[in-house]
Backbone as XML, in Angstrom:
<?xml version="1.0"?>
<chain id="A" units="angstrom">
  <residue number="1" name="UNK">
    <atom name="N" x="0.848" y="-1.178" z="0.000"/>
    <atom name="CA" x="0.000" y="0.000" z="0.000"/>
    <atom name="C" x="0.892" y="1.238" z="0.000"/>
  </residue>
  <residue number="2" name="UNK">
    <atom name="N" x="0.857" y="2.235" z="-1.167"/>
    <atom name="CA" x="1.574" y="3.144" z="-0.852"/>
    <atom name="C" x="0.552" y="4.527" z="-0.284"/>
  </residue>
  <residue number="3" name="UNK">
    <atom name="N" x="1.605" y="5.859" z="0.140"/>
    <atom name="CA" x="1.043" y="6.730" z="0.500"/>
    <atom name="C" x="0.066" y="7.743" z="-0.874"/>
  </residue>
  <residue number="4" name="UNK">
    <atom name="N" x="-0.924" y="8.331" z="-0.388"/>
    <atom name="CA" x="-1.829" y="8.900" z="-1.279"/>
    <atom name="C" x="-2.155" y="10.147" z="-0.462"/>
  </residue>
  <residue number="5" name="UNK">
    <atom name="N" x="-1.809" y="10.932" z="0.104"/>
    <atom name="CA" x="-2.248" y="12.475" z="0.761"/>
    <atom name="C" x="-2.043" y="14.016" z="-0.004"/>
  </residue>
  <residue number="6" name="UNK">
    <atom name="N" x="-3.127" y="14.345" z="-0.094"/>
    <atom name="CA" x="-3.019" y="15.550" z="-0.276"/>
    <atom name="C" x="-2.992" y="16.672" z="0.979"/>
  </residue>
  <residue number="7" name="UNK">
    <atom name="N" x="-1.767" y="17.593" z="0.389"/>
    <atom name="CA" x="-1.181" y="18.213" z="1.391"/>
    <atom name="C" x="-1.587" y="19.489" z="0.737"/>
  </residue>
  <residue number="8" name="UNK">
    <atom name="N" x="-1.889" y="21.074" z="1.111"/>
    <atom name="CA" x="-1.724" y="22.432" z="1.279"/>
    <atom name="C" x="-2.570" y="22.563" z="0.488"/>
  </residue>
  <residue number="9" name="UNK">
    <atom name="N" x="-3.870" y="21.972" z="1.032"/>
    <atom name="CA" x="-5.549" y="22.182" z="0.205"/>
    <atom name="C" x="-5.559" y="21.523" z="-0.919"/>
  </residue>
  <residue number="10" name="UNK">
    <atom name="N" x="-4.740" y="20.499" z="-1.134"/>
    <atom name="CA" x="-5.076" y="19.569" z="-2.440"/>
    <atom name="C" x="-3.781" y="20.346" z="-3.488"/>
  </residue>
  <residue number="11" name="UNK">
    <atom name="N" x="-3.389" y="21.376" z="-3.121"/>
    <atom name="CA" x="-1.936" y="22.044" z="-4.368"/>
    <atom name="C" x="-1.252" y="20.364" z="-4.629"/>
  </residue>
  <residue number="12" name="UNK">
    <atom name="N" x="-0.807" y="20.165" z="-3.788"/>
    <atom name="CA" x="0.244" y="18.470" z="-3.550"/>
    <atom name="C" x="-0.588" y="17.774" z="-3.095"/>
  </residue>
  <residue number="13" name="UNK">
    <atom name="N" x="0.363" y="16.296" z="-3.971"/>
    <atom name="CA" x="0.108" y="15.154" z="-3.329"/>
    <atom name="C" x="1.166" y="14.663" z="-2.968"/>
  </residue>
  <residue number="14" name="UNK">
    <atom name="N" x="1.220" y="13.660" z="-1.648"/>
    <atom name="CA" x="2.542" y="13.172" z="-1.482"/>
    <atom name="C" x="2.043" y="11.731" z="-1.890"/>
  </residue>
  <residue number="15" name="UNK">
    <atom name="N" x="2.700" y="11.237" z="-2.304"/>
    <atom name="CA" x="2.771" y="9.487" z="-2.679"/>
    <atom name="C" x="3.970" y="8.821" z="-2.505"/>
  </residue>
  <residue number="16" name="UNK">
    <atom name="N" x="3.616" y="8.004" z="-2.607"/>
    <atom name="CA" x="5.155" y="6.845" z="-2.722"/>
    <atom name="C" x="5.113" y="5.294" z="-2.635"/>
  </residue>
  <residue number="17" name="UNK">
    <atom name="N" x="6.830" y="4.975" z="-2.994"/>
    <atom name="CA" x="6.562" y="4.028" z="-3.751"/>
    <atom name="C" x="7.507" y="3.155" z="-3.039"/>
  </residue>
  <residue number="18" name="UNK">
    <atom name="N" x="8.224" y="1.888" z="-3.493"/>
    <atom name="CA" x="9.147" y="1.050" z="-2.280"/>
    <atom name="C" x="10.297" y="1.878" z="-1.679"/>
  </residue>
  <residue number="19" name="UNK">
    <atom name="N" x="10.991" y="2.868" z="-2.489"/>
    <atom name="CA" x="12.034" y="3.630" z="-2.592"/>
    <atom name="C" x="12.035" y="4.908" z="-2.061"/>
  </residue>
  <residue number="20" name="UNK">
    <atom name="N" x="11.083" y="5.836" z="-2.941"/>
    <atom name="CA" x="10.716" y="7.078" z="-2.818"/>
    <atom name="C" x="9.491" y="7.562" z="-2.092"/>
  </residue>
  <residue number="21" name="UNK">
    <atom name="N" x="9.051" y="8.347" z="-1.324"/>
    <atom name="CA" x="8.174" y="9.386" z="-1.213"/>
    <atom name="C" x="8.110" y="10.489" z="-2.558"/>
  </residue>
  <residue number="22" name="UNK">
    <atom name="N" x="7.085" y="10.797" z="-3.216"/>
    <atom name="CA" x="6.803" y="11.369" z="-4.133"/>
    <atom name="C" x="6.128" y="12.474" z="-3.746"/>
  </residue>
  <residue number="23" name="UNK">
    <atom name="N" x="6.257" y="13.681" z="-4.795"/>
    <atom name="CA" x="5.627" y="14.851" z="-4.223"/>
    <atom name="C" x="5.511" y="15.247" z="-5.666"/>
  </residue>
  <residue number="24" name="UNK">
    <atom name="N" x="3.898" y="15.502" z="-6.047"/>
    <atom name="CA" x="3.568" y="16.213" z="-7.730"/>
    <atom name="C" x="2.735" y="17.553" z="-6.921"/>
  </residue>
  <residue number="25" name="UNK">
    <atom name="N" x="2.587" y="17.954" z="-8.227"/>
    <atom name="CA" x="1.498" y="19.171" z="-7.962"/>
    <atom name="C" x="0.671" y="19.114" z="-8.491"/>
  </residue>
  <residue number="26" name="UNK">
    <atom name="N" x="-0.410" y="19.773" z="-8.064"/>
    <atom name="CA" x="-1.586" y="19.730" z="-8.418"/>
    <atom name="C" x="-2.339" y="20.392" z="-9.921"/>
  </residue>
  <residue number="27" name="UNK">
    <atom name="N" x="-2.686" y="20.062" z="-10.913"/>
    <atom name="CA" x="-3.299" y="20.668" z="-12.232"/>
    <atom name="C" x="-3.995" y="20.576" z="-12.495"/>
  </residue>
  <residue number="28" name="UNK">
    <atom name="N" x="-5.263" y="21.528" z="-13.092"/>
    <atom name="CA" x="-6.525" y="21.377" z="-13.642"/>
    <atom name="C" x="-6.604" y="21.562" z="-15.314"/>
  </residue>
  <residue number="29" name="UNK">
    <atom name="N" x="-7.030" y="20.339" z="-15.881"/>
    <atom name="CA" x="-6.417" y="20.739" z="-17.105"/>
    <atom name="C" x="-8.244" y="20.703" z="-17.888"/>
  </residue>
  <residue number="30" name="UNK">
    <atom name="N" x="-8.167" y="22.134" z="-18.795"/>
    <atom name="CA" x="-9.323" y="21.896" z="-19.208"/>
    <atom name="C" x="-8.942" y="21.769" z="-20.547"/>
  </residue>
  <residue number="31" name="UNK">
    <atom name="N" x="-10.022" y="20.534" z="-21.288"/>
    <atom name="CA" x="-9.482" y="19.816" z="-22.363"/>
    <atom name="C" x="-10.158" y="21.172" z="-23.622"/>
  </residue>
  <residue number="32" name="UNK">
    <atom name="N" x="-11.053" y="22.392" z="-23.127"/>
    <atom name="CA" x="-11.427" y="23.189" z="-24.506"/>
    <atom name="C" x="-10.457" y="24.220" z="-24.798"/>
  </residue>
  <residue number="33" name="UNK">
    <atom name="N" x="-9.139" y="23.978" z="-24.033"/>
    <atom name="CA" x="-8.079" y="24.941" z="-24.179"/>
    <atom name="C" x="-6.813" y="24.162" z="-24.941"/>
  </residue>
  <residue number="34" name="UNK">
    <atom name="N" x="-7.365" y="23.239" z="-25.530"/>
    <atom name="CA" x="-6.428" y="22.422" z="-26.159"/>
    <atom name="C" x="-6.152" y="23.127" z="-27.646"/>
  </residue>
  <residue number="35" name="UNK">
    <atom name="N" x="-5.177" y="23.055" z="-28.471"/>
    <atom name="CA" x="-5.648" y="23.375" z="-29.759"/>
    <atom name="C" x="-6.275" y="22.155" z="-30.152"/>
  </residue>
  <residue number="36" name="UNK">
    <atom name="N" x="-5.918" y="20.412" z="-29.888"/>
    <atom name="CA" x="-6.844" y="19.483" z="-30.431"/>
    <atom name="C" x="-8.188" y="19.560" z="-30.141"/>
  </residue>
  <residue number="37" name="UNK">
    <atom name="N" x="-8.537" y="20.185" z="-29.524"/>
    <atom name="CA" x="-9.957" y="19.979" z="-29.014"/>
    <atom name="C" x="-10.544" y="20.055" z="-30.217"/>
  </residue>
  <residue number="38" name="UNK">
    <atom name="N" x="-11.938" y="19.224" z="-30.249"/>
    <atom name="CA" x="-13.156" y="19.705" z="-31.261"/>
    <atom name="C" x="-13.843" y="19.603" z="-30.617"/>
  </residue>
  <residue number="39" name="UNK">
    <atom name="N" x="-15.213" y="20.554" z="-31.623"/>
    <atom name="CA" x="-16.673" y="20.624" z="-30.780"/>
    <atom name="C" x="-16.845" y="19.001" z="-30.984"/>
  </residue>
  <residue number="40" name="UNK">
    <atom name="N" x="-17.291" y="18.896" z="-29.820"/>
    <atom name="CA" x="-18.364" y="17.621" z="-29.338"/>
    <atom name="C" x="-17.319" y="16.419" z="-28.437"/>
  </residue>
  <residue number="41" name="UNK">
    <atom name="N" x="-16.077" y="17.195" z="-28.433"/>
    <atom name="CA" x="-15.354" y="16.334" z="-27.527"/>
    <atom name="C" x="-15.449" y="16.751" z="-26.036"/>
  </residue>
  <residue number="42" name="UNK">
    <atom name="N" x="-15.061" y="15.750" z="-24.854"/>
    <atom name="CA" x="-15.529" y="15.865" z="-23.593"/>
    <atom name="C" x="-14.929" y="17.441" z="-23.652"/>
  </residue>
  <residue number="43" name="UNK">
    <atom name="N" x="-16.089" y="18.012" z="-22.520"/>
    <atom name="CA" x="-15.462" y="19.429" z="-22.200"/>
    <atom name="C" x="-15.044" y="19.586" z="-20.087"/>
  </residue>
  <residue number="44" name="UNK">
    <atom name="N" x="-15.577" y="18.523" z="-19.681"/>
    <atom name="CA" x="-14.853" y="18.412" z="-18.271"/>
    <atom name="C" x="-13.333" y="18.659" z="-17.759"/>
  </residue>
  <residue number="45" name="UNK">
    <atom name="N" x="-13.324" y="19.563" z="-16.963"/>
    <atom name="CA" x="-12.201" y="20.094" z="-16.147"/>
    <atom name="C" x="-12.075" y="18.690" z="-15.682"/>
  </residue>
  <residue number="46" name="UNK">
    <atom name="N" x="-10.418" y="17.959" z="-15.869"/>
    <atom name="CA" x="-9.954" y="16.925" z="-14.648"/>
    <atom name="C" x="-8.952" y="17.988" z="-14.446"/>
  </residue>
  <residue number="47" name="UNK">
    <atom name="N" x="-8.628" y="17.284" z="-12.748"/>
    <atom name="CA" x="-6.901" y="17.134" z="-12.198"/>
    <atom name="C" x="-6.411" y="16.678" z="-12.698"/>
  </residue>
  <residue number="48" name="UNK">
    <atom name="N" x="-4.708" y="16.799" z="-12.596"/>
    <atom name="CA" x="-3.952" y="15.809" z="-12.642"/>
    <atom name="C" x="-2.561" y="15.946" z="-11.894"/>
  </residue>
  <residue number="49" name="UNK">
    <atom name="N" x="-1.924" y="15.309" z="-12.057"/>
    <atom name="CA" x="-1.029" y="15.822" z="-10.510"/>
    <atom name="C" x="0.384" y="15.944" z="-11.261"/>
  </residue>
  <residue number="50" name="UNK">
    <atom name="N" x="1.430" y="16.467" z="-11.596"/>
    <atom name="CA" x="2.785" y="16.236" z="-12.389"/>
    <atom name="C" x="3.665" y="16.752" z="-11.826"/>
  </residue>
  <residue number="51" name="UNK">
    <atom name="N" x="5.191" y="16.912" z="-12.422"/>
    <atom name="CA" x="6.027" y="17.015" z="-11.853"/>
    <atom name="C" x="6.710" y="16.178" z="-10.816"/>
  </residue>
  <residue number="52" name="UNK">
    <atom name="N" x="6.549" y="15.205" z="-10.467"/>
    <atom name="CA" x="7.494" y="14.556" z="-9.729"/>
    <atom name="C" x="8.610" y="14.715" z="-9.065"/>
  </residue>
  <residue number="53" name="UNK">
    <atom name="N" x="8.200" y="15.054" z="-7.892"/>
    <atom name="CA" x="10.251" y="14.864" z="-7.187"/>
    <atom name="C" x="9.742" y="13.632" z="-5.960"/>
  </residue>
  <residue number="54" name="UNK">
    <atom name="N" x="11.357" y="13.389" z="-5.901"/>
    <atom name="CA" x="11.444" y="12.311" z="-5.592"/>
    <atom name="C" x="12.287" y="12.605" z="-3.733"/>
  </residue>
  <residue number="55" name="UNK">
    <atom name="N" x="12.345" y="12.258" z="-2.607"/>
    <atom name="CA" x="12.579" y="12.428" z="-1.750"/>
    <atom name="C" x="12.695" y="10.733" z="-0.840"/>
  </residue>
  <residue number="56" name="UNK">
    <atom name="N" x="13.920" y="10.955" z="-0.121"/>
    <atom name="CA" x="14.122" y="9.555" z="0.431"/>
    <atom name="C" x="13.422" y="9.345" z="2.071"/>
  </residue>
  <residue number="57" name="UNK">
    <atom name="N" x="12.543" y="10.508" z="2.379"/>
    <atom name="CA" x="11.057" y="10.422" z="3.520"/>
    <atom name="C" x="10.284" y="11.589" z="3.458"/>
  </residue>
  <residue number="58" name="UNK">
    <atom name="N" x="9.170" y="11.029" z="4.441"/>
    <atom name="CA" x="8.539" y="12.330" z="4.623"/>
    <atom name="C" x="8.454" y="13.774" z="4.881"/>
  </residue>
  <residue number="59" name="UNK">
    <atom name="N" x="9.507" y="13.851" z="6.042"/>
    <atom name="CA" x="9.879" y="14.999" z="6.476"/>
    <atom name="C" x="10.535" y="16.009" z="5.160"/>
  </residue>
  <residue number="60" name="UNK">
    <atom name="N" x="11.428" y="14.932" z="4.250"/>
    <atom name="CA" x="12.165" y="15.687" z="3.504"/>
    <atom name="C" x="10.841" y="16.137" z="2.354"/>
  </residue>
  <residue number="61" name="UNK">
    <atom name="N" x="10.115" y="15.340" z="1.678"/>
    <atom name="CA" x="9.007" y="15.999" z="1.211"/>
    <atom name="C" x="8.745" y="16.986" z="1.480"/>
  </residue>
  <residue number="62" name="UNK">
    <atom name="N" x="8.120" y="17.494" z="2.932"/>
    <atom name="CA" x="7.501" y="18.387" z="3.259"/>
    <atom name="C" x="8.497" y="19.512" z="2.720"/>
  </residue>
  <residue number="63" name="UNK">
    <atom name="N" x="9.843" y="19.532" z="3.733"/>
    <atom name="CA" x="11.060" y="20.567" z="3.373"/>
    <atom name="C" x="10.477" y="20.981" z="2.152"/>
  </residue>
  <residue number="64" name="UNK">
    <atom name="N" x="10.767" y="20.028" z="1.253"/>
    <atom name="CA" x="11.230" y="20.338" z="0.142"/>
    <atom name="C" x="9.668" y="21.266" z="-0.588"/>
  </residue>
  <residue number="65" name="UNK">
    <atom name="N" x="8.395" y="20.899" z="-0.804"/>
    <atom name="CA" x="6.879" y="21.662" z="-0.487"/>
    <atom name="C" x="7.395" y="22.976" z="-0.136"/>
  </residue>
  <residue number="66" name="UNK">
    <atom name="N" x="7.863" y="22.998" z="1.164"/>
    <atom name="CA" x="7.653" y="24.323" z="1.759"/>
    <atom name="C" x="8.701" y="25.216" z="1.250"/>
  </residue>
  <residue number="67" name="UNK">
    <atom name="N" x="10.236" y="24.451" z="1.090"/>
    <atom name="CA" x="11.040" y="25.684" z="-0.433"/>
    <atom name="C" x="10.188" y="25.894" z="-1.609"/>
  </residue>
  <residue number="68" name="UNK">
    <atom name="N" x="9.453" y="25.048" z="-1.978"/>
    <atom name="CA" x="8.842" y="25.263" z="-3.388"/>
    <atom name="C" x="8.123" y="26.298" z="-3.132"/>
  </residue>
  <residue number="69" name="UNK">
    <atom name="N" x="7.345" y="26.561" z="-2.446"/>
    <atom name="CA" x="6.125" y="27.419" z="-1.529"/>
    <atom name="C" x="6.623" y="29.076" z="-1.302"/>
  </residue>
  <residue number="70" name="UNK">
    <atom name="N" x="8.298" y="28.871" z="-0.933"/>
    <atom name="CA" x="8.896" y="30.258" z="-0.504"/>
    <atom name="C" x="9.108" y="30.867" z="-2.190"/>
  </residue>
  <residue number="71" name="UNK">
    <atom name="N" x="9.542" y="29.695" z="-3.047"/>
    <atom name="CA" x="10.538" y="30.198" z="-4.018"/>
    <atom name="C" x="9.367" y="30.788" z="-4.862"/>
  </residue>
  <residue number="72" name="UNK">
    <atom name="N" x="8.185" y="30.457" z="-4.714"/>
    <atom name="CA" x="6.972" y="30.451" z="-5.881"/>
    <atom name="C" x="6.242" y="32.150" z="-5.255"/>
  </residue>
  <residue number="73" name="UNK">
    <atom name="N" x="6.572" y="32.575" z="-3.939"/>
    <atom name="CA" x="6.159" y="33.790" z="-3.143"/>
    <atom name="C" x="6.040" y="34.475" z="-4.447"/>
  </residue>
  <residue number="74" name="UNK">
    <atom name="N" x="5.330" y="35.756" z="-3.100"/>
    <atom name="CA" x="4.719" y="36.782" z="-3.888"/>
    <atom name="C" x="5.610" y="38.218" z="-2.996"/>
  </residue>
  <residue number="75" name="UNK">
    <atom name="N" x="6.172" y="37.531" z="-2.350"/>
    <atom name="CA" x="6.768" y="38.572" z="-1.130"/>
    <atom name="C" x="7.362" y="39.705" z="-1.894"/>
  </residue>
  <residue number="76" name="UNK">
    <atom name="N" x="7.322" y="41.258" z="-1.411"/>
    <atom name="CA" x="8.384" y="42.478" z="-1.757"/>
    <atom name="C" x="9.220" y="42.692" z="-0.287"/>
  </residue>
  <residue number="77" name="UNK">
    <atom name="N" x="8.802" y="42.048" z="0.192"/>
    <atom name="CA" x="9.876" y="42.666" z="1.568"/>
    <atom name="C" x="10.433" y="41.400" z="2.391"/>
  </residue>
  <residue number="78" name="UNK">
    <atom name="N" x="11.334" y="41.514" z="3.140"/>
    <atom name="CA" x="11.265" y="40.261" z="3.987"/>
    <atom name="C" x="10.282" y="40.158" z="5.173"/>
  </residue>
  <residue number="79" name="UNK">
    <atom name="N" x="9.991" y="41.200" z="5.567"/>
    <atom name="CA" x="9.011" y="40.896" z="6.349"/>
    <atom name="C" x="7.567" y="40.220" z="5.898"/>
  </residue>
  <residue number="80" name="UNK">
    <atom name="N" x="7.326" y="40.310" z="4.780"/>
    <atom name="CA" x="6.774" y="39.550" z="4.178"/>
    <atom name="C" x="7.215" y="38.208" z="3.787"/>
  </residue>
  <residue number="81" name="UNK">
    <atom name="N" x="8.039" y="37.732" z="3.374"/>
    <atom name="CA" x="8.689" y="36.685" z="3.029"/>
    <atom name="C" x="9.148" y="35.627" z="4.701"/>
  </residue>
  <residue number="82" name="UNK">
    <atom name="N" x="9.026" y="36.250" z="5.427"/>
    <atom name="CA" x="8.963" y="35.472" z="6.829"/>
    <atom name="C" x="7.738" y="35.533" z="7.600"/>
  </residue>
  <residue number="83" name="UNK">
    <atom name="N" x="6.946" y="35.923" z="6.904"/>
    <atom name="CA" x="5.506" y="35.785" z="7.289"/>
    <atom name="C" x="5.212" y="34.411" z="6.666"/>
  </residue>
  <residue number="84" name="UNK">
    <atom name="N" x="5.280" y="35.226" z="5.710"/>
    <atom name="CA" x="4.712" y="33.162" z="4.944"/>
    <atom name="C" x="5.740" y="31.814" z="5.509"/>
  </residue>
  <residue number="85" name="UNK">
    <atom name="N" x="6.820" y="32.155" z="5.684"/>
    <atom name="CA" x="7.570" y="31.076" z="5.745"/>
    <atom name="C" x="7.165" y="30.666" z="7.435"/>
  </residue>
  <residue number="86" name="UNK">
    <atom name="N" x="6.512" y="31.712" z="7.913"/>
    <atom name="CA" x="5.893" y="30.781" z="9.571"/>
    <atom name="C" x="4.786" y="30.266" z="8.851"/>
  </residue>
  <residue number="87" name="UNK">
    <atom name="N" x="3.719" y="30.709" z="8.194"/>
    <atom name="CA" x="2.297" y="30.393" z="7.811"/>
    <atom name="C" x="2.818" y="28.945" z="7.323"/>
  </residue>
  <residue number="88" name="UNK">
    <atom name="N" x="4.055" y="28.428" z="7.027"/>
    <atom name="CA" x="4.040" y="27.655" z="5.955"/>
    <atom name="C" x="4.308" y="26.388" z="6.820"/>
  </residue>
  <residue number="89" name="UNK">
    <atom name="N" x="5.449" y="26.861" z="7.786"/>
    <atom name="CA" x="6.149" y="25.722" z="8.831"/>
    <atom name="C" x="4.588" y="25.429" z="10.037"/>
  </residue>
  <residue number="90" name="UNK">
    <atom name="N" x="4.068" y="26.420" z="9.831"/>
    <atom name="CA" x="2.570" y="26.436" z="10.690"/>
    <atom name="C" x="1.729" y="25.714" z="10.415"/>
  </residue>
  <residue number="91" name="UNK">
    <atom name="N" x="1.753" y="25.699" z="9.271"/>
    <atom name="CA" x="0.170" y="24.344" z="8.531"/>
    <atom name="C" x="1.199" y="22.921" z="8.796"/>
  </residue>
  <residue number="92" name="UNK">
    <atom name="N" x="2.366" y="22.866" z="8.480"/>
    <atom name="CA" x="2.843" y="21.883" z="8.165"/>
    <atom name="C" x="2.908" y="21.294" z="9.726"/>
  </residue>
  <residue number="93" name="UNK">
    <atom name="N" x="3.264" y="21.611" z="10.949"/>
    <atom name="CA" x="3.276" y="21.868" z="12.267"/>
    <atom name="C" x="1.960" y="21.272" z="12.777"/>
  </residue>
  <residue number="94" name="UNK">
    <atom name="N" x="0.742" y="21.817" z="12.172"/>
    <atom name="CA" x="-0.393" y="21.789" z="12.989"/>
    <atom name="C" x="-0.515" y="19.945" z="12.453"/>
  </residue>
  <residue number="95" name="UNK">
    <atom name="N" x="-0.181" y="19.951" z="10.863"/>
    <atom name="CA" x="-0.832" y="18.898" z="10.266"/>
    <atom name="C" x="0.002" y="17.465" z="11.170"/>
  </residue>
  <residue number="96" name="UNK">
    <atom name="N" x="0.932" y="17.561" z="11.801"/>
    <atom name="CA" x="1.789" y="16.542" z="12.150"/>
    <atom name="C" x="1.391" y="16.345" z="13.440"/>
  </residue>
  <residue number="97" name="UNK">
    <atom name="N" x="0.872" y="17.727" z="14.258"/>
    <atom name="CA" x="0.675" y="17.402" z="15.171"/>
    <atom name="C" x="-0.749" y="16.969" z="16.033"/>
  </residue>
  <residue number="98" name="UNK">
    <atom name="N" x="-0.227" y="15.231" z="16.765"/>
    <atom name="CA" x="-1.097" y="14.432" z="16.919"/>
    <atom name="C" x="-2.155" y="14.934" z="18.347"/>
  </residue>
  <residue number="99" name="UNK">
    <atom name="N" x="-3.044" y="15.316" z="18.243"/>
    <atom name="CA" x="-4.024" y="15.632" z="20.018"/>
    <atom name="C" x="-4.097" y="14.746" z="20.724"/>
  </residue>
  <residue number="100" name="UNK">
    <atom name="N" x="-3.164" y="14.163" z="21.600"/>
    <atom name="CA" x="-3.803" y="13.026" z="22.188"/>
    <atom name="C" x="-4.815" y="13.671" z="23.776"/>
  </residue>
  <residue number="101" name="UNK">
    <atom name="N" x="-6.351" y="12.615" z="23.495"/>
    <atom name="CA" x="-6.581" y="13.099" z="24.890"/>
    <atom name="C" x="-6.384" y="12.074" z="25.409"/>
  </residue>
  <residue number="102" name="UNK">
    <atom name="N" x="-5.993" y="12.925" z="27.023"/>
    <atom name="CA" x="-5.569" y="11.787" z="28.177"/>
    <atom name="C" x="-6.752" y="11.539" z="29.032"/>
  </residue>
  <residue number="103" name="UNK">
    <atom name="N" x="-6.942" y="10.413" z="29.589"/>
    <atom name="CA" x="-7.633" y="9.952" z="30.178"/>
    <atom name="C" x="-8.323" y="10.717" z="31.670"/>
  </residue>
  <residue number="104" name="UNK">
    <atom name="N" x="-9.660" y="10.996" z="31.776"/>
    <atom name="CA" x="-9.455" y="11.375" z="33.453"/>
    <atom name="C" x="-9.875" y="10.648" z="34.321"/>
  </residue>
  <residue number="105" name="UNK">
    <atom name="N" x="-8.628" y="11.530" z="35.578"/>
    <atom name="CA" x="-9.180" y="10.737" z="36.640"/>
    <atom name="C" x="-9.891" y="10.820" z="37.638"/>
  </residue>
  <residue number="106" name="UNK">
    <atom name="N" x="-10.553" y="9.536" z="38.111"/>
    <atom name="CA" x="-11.763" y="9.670" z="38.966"/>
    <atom name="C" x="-11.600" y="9.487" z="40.484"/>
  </residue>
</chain>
């Protein structure tokens, strides 16, 4: 059974395989923006996920997500650019981290 999660609202998926953890991105490809397209062929928006990198675990996946994430910014300042980069270690943070409740006592 390999891994199948979508990570940062569905942008990524992480997958993997005996070797690798995989990390694609996310694409919506609509087939009437094709030049092949003709009238009367399907006109449904799919996903599809591409790009491939390849990472030897999870953790490094993520890393590697969250450079993609900085490098792809929109930032003009650094104070901007370290805003996102908490927002970013923040989702990734919350998503790992497990709630356990403890038992009470009587």
């Amino acid at each position: 059974m390999a891994l199948n999660i979508e990570v940062f609202d569905g942008q990524y998926r992480i997958t993997s395989d005996e070797y690798n953890v995989i990390v694609e991105e996310r694409y919506e490809v609509d087939p009437t923006k094709s030049p092949k397209w003709k009238e009367g062929d399907p006109t449904k928006v799919r996903v599809e996920y591409r790009k491939p990198r390849y990472y030897p675990t999870v953790e490094a996946a993520l890393i590697g997500i969250a450079e993609s994430k900085v490098r792809m910014s929109d930032a003009t300042t650094l104070e901007e650019l370290a805003h996102e980069i908490r927002q970013i270690r923040r989702e990734i943070s919350d998503k790992l981290s497990l709630k356990v409740e403890t038992p009470s006592r009587k």
